[in-house]
N, C-alpha and C positions, 0 to 999 in steps of 0.2 A: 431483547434485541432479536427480532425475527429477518430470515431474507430466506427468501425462495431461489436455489440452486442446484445445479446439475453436475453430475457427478461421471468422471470420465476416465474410463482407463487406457495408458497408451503402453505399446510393447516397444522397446527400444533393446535391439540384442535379447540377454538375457534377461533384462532389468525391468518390470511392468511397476508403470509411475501411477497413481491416484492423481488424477486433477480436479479442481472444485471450482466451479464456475458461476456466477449469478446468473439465475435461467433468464433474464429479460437482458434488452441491447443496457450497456452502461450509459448514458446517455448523462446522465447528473454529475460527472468527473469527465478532467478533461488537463492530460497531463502532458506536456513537455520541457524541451531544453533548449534552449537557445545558443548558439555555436559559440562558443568562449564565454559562456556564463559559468559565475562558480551554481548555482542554483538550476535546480529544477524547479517548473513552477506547476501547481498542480489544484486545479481550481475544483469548488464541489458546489451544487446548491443543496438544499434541504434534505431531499434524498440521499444525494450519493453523500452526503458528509454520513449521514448514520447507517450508509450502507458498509462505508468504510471502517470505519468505528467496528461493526460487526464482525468484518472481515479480518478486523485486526486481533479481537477475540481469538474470530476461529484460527487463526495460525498460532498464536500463543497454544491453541490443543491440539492441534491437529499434526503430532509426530509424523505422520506416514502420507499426509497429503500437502501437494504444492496446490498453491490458490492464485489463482489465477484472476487480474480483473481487466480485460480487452477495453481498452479505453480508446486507440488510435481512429475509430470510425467517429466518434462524437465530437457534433460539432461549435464546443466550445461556447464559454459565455456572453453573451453582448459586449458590445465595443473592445473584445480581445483582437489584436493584429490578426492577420491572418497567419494561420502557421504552419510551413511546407510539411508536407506528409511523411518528408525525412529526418522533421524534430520530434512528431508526437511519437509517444512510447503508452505502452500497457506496463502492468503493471503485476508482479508475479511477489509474492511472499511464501517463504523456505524458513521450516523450522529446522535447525544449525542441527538437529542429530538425525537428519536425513540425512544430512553429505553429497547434497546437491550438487553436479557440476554447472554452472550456469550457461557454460558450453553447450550443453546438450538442448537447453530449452529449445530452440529452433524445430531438431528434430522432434521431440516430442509434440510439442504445439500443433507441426504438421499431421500429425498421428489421433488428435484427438475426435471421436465421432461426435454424435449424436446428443448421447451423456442422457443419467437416471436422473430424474426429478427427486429431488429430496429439499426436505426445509431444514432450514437450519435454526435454534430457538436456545439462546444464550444469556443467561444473566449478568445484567447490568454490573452486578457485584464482582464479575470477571477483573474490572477494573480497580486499582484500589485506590482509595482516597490521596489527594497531594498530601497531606498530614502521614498519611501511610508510606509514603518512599523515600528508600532513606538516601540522599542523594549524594551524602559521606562516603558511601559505599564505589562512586566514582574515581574515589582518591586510593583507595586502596591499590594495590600492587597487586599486579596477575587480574583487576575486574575484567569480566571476560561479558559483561550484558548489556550489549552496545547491537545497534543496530550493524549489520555490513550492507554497501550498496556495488551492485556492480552492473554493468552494461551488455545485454544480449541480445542480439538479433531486435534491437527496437522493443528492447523491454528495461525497465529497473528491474531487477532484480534485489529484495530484501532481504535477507538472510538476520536471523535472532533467533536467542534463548526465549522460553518461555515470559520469562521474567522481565526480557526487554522489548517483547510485542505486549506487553499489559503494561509494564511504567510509560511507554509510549500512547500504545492505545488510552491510558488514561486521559491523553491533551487533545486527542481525536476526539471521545467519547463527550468530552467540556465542548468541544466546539459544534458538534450536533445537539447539543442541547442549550447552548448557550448564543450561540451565533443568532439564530433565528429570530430573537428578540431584541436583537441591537436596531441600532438607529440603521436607516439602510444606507449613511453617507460613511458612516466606520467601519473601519478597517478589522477585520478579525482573524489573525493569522496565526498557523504552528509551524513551527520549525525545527526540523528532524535533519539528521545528519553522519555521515558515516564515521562509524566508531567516536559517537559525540561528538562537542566542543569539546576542542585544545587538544584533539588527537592529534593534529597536525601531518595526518597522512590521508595521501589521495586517493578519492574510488577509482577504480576502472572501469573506465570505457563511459563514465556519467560525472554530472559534476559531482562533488563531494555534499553539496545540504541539499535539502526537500524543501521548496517554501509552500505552504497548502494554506491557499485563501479560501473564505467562504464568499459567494459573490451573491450577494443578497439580488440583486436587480435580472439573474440568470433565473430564467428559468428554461430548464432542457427541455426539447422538441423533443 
């Protein structure tokens, strides 16, 4: 899993943040919410599905960088409504032992330059097989490798352990490789959610699930 990205530092007080950013416009994802929806909906074509998949990697390693994917300029898939500029969100993922406030993204974001080119080149095997996760491990008492969603300045914000951006990225990582050879009349969808199914508690400030379709018939300008 390769993607070409830029690398950004912002000063906030004392505190200097790492950001990680896809050096090209996001142009292949294209995410919002609709006002008293329980979902977000978060479409990808061929690209941006395995640029995501990627990305989701790199926060599973990436302790000390927030990753950033600007998705509110992109204009969305064919025959999608149109969607006011005050539903669409970007897209930010936080590994949980940074202690990220999601408060702060705004200022930070405004603070970001230019940014260093760097690539990014990640194995597939980051991911681990469904036969590999033990999903028993949900039931347990104290499980703590849940995604968290919360709502900033026109962003999700994702917050996870290691462990729950690769059991996750594993269903991203099937649908960029699996989507693209479907029929182009099926439906191919993952659904992510805050602190799982049957948590029974709400995100802030976004809805509580993620619906992420592939839209075979999109292709991004």
């Amino acid at each position: 899993m390769r993607l070409r990205t830029k690398i950004h530092r912002a000063r906030l007080g004392r505190d200097e943040y790492r950001v990680i950013t896809p050096a090209g416009q996001s142009a292949g994802a294209f995410l919002y919410a609709s006002p008293g929806s329980w979902f977000m909906d978060l479409y990808v074509d061929r690209q941006g599905a395995e640029d995501l998949a990627t990305l989701w990697a790199l926060a599973a390693r990436s302790q000390r960088s927030l990753i950033h994917l600007p998705l509110r300029a992109s204009t969305g898939p064919t025959g999608l409504p149109d969607v006011p500029a005050e539903d669409r969100l970007d897209l930010l993922l936080v590994h949980h032992s940074l202690g990220f406030p999601p408060s702060r993204w705004k200022e930070v974001r405004a603070r970001l330059g230019a940014g260093i080119p760097h690539t990014v080149d990640l194995p597939a095997t980051d991911f681990p097989s469904e036969e590999a996760i033990d999903y028993e491990r949900h039931n347990f008492a104290g499980f703590r490798d849940q995604l968290r969603f919360t709502g900033a300045a026109h962003t999700l914000v994702v917050t996870g352990s290691p462990t729950a951006f690769r059991w996750t990225g594993s269903l991203l990582h099937g649908l960029s490789r699996e989507a693209p050879g479907w029929r182009p009349d099926a439906h191919y969808c993952v659904t992510l959610t805050h602190e799982g199914w049957g948590s029974g508690r709400a995100a802030k400030g976004v809805p509580g699930g993620l619906h992420i379709t592939y839209a075979h018939r999109w292709r991004a300008q």
